[in-house]
N, C-alpha and C positions, 0 to 999 in steps of 0.2 A: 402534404402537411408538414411544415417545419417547425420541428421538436418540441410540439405543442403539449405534449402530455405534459414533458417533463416543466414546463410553463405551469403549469397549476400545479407546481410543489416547488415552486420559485418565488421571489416577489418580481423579478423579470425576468426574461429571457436572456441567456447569454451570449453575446453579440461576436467572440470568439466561436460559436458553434450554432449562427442562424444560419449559415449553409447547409445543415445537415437535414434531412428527408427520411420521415421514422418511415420504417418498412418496417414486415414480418419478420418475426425471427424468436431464438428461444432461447433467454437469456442465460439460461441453466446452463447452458455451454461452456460458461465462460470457468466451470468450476472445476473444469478439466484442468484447469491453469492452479488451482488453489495450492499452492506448497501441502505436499501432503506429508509431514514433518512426523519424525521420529525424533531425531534428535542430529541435527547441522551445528559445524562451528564454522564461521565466518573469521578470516582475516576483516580487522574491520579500520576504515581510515574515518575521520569525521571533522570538518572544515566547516566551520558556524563563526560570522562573523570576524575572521583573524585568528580565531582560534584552533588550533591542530590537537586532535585525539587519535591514539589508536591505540589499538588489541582487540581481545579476541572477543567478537560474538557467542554467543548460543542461545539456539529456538531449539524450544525443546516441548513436545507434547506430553503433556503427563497421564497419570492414570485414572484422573478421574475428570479426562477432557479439556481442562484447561490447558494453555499452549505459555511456557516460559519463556521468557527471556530476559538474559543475563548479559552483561557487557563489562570487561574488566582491562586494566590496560595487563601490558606485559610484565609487570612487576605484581601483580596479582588486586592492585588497588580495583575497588568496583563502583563503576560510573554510575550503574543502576542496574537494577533487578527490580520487572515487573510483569502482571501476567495477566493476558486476557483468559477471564476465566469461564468455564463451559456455561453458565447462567446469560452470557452475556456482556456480563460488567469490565472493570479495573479494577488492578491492583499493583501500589505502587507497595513494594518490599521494602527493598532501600533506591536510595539516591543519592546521590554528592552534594556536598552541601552547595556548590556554587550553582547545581543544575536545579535546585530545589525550588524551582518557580513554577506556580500554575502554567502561564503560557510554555514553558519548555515543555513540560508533563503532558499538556494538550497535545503539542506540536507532533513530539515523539510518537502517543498515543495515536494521533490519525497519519502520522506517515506508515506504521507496522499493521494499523486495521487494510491502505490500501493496500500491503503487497500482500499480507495476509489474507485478503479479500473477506475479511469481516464484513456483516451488515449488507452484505448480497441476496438478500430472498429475492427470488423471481416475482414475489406481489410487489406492483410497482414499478419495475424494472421495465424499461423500451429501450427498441433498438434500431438504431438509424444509419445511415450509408452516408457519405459523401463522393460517392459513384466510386470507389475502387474497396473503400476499408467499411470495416462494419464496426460501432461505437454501442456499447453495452453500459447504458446509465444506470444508474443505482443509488436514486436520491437519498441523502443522508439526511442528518437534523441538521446543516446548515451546507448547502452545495449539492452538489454529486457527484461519485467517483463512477470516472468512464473507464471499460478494459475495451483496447480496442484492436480489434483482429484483422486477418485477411479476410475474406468475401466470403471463405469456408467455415470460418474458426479456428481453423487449424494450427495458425500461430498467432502469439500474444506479441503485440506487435509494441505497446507500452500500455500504462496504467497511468488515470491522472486526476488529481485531487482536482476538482472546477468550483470556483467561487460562481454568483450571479452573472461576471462579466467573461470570466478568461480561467484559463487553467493558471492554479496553485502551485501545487506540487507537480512535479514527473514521475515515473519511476519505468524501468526495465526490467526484466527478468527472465535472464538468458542461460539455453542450455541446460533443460531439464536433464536431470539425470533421478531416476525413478523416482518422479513425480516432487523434485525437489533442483531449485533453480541455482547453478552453479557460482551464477555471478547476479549481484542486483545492485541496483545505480538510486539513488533518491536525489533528487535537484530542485527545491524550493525556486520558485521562477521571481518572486516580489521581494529575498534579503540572499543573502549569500548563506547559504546553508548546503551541503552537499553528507551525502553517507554512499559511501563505497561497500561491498560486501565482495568478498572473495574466497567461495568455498575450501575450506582444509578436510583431505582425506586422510584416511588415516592415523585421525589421532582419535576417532570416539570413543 
């Protein structure tokens, strides 16, 4: 059967991922992968259309389950502060005046729900092989985001935003260190957009 489930929460089948072959498997696995955040600062680089930002990240999980994040360059000025909060929802803090556009705000929004692996419940969820890797779908309100492992689960091998046709977005996330990913790549595959993340010790 080819990825037929996830076909009826589609308006078609996506033609980047008609090779794949749903098998058994338990989607819940993939939560082993979930940044299990305290509180990470990221050296952070960010390249969207010609444009160059950086400084410093932080995800930060609070106390009443909501997970922060903050983004400021090195002179302290702050690009955004927003926060998916434990209900579920969004919230944008602040933003910069130039990034204060809906689609930014979306954009931003679904690239930290995949690394964050927001909107993952196992109802719903299938999982498919393409004879070596195993692809962990999780259809969202418009696409699905795949995590996709070795044949164990045992590594995350990438994460990826899938529109009806092809994959969106990319992402990596490499070098857990207690349950928190050292280094993470974002790569928009349809404009030139990229986010770099590179963990800082030592300073929390």
């Amino acid at each position: 059967m080819v990825a037929g489930a996830l076909c009826l929460a589609l308006p078609a089948c996506t033609s980047a991922y008609k090779h794949l072959q749903t098998i058994s498997g338990d989607p819940s696995c993939i939560q082993q992968f979930k940044p299990a955040l305290g509180t990470a600062m990221y050296n952070t680089q960010v390249d969207v259309v010609g444009k160059h930002l950086s400084g410093i990240l932080v995800m930060k999980r609070m106390e009443d389950s909501s997970t922060r994040i903050v983004f400021t360059s090195e002179m302290g000025l702050t690009f955004f502060d927003f926060a998916f909060l434990g209900d579920g929802t969004f919230k944008v803090y602040r933003i910069m005046d130039k990034m204060n556009k809906k689609a930014v705000i979306k954009t931003l929004r679904k690239d930290f729900e995949l690394i964050l692996m927001e909107h993952t419940p196992v109802s719903g969820a299938r999982v498919f092989s393409d004879g070596i890797n195993h692809y962990y779908g999780f259809p969202q309100e418009k696409g699905v985001n795949y995590y996709i492992t070795d044949s164990t689960c045992s590594h995350l091998i990438k994460a990826q935003k899938a529109s009806s046709k092809k994959a969106i977005v990319e992402a990596t996330l490499n070098n857990y260190q207690a349950g928190i990913p050292d280094s993470v790549t974002i790569v928009h595959q349809v404009f030139h957009f990229t986010i770099i993340l590179n963990r800082l010790y030592g300073t929390q």
